[in-house]
C-alpha positions in Angstrom: 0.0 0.0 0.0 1.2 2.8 -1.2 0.3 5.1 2.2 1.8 2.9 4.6 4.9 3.3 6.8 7.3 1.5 9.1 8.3 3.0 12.3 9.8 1.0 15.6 8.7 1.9 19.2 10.5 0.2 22.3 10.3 1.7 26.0 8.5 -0.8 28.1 7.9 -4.7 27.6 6.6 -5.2 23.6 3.7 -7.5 25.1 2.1 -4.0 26.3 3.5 -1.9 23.1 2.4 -4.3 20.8 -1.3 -3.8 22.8 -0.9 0.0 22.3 0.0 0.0 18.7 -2.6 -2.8 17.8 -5.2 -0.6 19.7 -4.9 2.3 17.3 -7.4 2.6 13.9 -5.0 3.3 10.9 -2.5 0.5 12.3 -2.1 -2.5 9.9 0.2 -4.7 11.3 2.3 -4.6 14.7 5.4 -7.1 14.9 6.6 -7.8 18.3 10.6 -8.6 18.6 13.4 -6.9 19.3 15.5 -4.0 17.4 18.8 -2.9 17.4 19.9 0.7 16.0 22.1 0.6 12.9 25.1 1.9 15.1 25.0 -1.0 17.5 23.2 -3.8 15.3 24.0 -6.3 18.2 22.3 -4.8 21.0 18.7 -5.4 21.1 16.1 -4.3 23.2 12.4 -5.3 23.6 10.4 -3.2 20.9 7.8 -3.4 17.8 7.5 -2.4 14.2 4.7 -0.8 13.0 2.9 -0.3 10.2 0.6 2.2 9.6 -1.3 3.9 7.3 -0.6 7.5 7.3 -4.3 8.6 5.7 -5.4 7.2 8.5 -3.2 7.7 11.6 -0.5 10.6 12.1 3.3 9.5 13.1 2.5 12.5 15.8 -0.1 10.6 17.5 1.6 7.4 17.1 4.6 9.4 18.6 2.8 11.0 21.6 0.7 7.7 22.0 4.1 5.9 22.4 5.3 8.5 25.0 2.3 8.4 27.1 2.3 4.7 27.4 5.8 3.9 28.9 8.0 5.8 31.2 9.6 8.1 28.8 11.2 10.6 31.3 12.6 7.8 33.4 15.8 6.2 33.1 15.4 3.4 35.5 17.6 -0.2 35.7 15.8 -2.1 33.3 16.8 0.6 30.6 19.0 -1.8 28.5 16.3 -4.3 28.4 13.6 -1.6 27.9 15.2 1.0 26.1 13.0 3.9 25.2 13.5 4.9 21.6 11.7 5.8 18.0 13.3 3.5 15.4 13.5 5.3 12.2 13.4 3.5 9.0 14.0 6.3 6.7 16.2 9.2 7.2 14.2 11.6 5.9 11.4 11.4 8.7 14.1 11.6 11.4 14.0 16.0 11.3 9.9 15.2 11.4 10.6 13.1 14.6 12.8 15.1 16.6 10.6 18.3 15.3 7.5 16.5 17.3 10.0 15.7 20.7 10.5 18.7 20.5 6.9 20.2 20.6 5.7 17.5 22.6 8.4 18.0 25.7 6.5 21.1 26.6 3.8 18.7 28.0 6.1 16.7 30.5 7.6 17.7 33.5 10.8 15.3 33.3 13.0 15.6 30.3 12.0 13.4 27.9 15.0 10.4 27.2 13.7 8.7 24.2 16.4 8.3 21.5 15.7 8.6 18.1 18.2 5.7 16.5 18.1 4.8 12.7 16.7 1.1 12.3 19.6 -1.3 12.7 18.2 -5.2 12.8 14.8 -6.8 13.9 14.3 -10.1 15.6 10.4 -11.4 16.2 9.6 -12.4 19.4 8.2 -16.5 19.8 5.1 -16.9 17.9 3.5 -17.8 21.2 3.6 -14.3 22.7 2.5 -12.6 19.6 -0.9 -11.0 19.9 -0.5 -11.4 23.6 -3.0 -9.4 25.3 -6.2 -9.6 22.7 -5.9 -13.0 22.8 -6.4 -13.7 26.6 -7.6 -10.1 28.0 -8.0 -11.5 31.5 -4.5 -12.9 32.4 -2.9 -11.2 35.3 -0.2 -9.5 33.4 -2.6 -8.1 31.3 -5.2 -7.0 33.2 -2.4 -5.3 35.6 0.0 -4.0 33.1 -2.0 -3.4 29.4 -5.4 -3.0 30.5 -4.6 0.5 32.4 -2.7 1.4 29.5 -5.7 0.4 26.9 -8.4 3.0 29.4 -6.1 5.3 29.0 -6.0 5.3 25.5 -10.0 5.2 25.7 -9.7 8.3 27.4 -7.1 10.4 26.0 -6.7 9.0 22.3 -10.7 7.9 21.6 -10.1 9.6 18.3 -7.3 7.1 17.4 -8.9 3.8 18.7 -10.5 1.0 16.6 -13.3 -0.5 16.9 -12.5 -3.7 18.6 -11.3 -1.6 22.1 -14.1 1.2 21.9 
């Protein structure tokens, strides 16, 4: 499709990101893994790819969904595992990224720490943990970590959600 884009998000576990981004109307595929930038293609960190259409769903809202959802003023010990970053598959958007950090740090208190890294290499998560909170809304996990994150979307980002969370 000729509207659709790749962009990576990582910041907290990719069972809960992957919830986020699948969440969202204008969001055609989310692939749970683990990225590393182009700089450092060896270390990976828990993250997704996404795929959006961009008639349908802004890379602003994707970007301030992603910093809303995850602790993206804290760095905190589980950093290296979590690290909080926008993966940029082409160079041209990366001006249009740091442009919206930019605008969007007004709204936070903390300095935000999210990098902005050029996409390096991708590794998919096991199958088994793909898709992992719509298909079992009521494990613990999810009901403690993804569910608050899902009403928060309902209340903040109605205007972005799809049908099957509304």
């Amino acid at each position: 499709m000729k509207n659709v884009h790749k962009v990576g998000f990582g910041g907290g576990c990719h069972w809960c990101t992957e919830a986020v981004f699948m969440a969202l109307n204008g969001v055609e595929k989310v692939e749970q893994g683990f990225i590393s930038p182009k700089e450092n293609p060896i270390d990976f960190s828990e993250a997704v790819i996404v795929h959006y259409n961009a008639s349908k769903i802004d890379l602003k809202d994707l970007v301030a969904i992603h910093l809303d959802t995850h602790r993206s003023t804290e760095n905190h010990s589980m950093r290296n595992k979590y690290r909080s970053a926008i993966y940029c598959f082409n160079r041209e958007f990366i001006p249009v990224l740091m442009q919206i950090m930019t605008d969007k740090q007004e709204e936070y208190k903390g300095e935000l720490i999210t990098a902005i890294l050029p996409f390096g290499d991708f590794r998919s998560s096991e199958e088994r943990f793909h898709n992992y909170y719509f298909s079992d809304t009521e494990k613990p996990f999810c009901k403690t970590h993804i569910s608050p994150k899902i009403k928060m979307l309902k209340e903040k980002y109605a205007k972005n959600l799809s049908a099957k969370v509304k």
